[in-house]
N, C-alpha and C positions, 0 to 999 in steps of 0.2 A: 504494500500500500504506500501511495505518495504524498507528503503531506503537499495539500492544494492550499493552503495560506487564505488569500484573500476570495476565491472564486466560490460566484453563490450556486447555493444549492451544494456543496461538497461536504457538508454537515451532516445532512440527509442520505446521502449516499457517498459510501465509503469508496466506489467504484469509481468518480468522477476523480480522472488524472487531466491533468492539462501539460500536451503536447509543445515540449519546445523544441528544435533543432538545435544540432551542439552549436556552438560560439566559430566552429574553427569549418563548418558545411560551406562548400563553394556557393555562389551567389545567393547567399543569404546574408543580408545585410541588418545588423539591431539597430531599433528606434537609436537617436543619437539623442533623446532626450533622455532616457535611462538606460543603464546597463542590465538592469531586474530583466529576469528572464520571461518575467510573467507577465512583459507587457508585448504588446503587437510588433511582430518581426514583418521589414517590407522584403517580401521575394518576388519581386516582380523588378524588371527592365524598364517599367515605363514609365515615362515624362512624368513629372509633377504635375497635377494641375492647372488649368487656368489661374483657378482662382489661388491656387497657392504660389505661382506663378507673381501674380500682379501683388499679392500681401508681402512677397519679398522683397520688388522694387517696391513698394512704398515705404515698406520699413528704411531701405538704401536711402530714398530720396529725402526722409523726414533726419532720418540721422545723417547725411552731407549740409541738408537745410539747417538743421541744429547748430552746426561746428560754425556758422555764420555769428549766432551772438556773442559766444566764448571770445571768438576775435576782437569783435569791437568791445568786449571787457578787457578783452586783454592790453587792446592797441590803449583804452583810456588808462589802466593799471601803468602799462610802462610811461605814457606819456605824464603821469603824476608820480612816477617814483624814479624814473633817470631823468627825466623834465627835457626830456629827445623827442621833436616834433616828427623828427624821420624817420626813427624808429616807431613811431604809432602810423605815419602814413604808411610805412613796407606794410607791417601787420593789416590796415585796413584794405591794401591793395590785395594782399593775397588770398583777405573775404572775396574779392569782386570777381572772381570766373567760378567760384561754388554754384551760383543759382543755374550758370549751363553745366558745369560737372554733375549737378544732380541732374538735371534734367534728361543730359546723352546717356547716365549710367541708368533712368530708371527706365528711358523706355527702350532699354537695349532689352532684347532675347538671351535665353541662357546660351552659354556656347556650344556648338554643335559636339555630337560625339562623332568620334572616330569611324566610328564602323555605322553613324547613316548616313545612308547615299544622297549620292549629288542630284538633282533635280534635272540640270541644269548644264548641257555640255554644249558651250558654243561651237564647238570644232563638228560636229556630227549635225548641227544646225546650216553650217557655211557648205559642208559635204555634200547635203540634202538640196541649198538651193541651187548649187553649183552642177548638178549631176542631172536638175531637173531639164527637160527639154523649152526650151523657150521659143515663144511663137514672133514670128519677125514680121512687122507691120510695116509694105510699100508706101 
């Protein structure tokens, strides 16, 4: 018998085990939010969600948008405690391209995997128009 911890109904019957794959099984991958074996292993290949997808970049784009006021606390802290105007305008300037860095990073795509195919071969397109017979108009 195994002791089943948290899973209900395993009170009631002694019977009830709950199936984990070892830790070290080829493409099974554990939740990265615990190690506990008793929570949901993902074995699957595929893509994330849309929607888990888009809660990623937003998370990205609010935490690049953040690092914007720390700046301008920052640039004010140095400019009242070394009393250097140039030193708070670098710091303000290196806030000023954050609002496009979040913006390119949040509505980029994950990056592709290796082994999915290309959609998309111009050479086999150029092949195709060039091989086609063309009609010649007097």
């Amino acid at each position: 018998m195994r002791d089943n911890g948290d899973v209900p109904g395993a009170d009631e019957n002694p019977e009830v085990t709950v199936p984990t794959p070892p830790a070290d099984t080829p493409g099974v991958r554990r939740s990265f939010a615990s190690s506990d074996p008793r929570h949901a292993v993902l074995i699957t290949e595929a893509a994330p969600s849309l929607e888990d997808q888009h809660r990623a970049r937003v998370r990205r784009y609010m935490l690049i948008m953040g690092l914007r006021i720390p700046c301008l606390v920052l640039a004010a802290i140095s400019y009242v405690t070394f009393e250097s105007p140039l030193l708070a305008i670098l710091i303000m300037l290196a806030s000023v391209p954050l609002p496009w860095i979040a913006v390119l990073i949040a509505n980029d795509r994950p990056p592709r995997d290796k082994t999915e195919p290309s959609r998309w071969d111009g050479r086999d397109a150029q092949l195709q128009l060039e091989a086609r017979k063309h009609n010649i108009i007097e």
